[in-house]
C-alpha angles and dihedrals in degrees: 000000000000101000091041088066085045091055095047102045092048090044086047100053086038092061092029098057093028103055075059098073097004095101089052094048096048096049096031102045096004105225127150130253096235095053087054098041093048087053096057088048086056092045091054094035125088102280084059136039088328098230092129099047110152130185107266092234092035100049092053093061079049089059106032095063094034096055080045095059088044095045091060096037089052095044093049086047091054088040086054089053111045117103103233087200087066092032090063087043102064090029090136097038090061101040083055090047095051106036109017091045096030094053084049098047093044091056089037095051081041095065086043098057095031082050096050104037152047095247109113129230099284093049100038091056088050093049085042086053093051093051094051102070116086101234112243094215107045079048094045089053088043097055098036098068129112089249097047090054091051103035111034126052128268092234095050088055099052096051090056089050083046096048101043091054096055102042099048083068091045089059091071085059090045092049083047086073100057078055090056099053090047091054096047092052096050092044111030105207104114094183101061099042090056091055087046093051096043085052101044102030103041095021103042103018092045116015096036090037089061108040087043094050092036082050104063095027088060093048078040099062084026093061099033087050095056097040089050104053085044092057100242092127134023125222089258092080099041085087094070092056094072087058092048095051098043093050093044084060090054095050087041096052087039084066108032082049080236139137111281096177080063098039086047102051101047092051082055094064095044097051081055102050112155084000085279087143095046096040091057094035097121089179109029092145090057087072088045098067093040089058091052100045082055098054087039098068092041094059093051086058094049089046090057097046092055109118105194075184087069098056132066136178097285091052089049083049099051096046085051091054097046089057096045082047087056103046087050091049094060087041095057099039103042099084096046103040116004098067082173083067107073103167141041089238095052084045091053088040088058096045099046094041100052093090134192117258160140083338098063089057097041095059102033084058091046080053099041086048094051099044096019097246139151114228091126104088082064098057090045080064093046095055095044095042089045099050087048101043088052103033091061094043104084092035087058095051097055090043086055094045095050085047092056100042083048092057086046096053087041091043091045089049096060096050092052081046090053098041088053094051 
């Protein structure tokens, strides 16, 4: 109980003295809110001034079921946002992107971890399908930035939001096959656990997930809609109704052993059906800012449960190859299958800024805790180095850009001098 005040008076202070000055740094520097807020975690943590020191095993049920909450009430938010004209658009570009590409980038990123440590095939796989999502949160703070808004099209960043609120919920799938291969090696009977994955994984995690998650979204907007014009409700507590719902998916998806990222997602888009929710939506920032209080303070605590002592130069390798592998696999696949995608440069744009996140920590622990591994501390690398790789990015390229248009006026300024002599 003690480290939970901790948590939420750092997080607390952290959000409180920060939304103070937080406008001014993202449009003037242009850096992120999670790669701020992970540092103060790092800065409270142990490896700082040890306020935030957590228990190791402890820390890990914190953030399991933490990542999980965040996890929903980001994906609803996303869901909420997408523009279903252009979803149903670019139906077959993101299909390809998430599971063309993402089937491709999680073997990939599977023969590179399996290559460079001692994790065996199994493992290897599960630490390979919690690296694959793009993380929702980490894309959400990337486009929407003030840069992004003025340098990269609408429709690009759509696709990544898109994109980033669907596969989050794929990775379970992808995790389920790491399942599979331990099952088959302790039992032996191929057959039958192949019968039991394609029921539970395809059936249950995505079917069942949809129609489950489609279902109450639709009673959801049904009822909302009625009550509403007969002015049983305001708009002011249809906000509540995102939350609800989001929150009813996850206890749904808890007791039928399902997906609730897909279910909730889905319900997401039902509930919004024609943009009706959003449209009469009076306080829609308001959930805004419930949604990043709520990934604030989860990134303090990340930030304070990083062990640098935990990582070493091969970890730091692999996490390196598994983005690069990323960014390729977008670049070799967008002519031939993601329409949506029309450069090489859109196409680079997509597969460098679809960072790992809260989702890779979240499934490798619901794999550590069910086989009693330790690919954690893997995932743990990815994020920071994945916070850290993508939130600088955009501020060095503006510092590199300024520098440049500096050496051309100076440039430009000598020979004018020089003409004039």
């Amino acid at each position: 109980m003690e480290d939970i005040t901790k948590l939420l008076c750092a997080s607390s202070l952290f959000i409180l003295f920060y939304s103070m000055v937080a406008k001014y740094v993202k449009n003037r520097y242009h850096i992120p809110d999670p790669l701020v807020t992970m540092l103060f975690g790092i800065a409270v943590g142990h490896h700082g001034l040890n306020i935030l020191n957590t228990h190791y095993v402890y820390s890990k049920v914190i953030v399991l079921n933490f990542s999980r909450i965040v996890l929903c009430l980001q994906t609803m938010a996303i869901a909420l946002k997408v523009d279903q004209t252009h979803l149903r658009r670019n139906l077959t570009s993101l299909f390809n992107l998430i599971i063309t590409a993402g089937i491709l980038k999680c073997f990939l990123t599977f023969l590179c971890i399996f290559a460079f440590t001692y994790f065996g095939g199994a493992t290897s796989w599960a630490l390979a399908a919690a690296l694959t999502p793009t993380d929702p949160i980490l894309s959400s703070s990337i486009v929407s930035g003030r840069f992004a808004k003025k340098n990269v099209d609408e429709h690009l960043r759509m696709l990544l939001v898109a994109e980033s609120g669907v596969n989050d919920g794929i990775g379970i799938v992808l995790l389920n096959i790491s399942v599979l291969l331990n099952k088959s090696i302790s039992l032996g009977n191929i057959r039958a656990v192949l019968i039991d994955f394609l029921l539970d994984t395809f059936l249950l995690k995505i079917v069942i997930s949809i129609l489950v998650g489609s279902i109450l979204g639709s009673v959801t907007r049904f009822c909302s809609k009625k009550c509403y014009q007969h002015q049983l409700l305001n708009s002011d507590i249809l906000m509540i109704h995102s939350f609800a719902l989001a929150f009813l998916n996850l206890a749904a998806m808890t007791i039928l052993d399902g997906s609730e990222l897909i279910a909730i997602f889905f319900a997401g888009l039902f509930l919004n059906k024609g943009a009706w929710y959003t449209n009469e939506q009076s306080n829609t920032k308001i959930s805004d800012v419930i949604e990043n209080s709520f990934f604030m303070a989860l990134f303090v605590f990340l930030g304070s449960r990083i062990d640098f002592s935990r990582f070493n130069t091969r970890m730091f390798l692999v996490i390196f190859l598994v983005i690069l592998i990323r960014l390729i696999t977008v670049l070799v696949l967008y002519r031939p299958l993601i329409p949506a995608i029309k450069t090489p440069v859109e196409a680079a744009f997509i597969g460098f800024f679809g960072p790992i996140g809260v989702g890779a920590v979240y499934y490798s622990l619901l794999y550590d805790i069910k086989f009693d591994a330790l690919t954690v501390d893997y995932a743990m690398c990815s994020v920071f180095v994945s916070v850290v790789l993508h939130g600088l990015a955009v501020p060095g390229y503006c510092l590199i850009r300024n520098m440049q248009k500096i050496r051309n006026e100076t440039h430009a300024h000598i020979q004018t001098d020089e003409i004039g002599i």
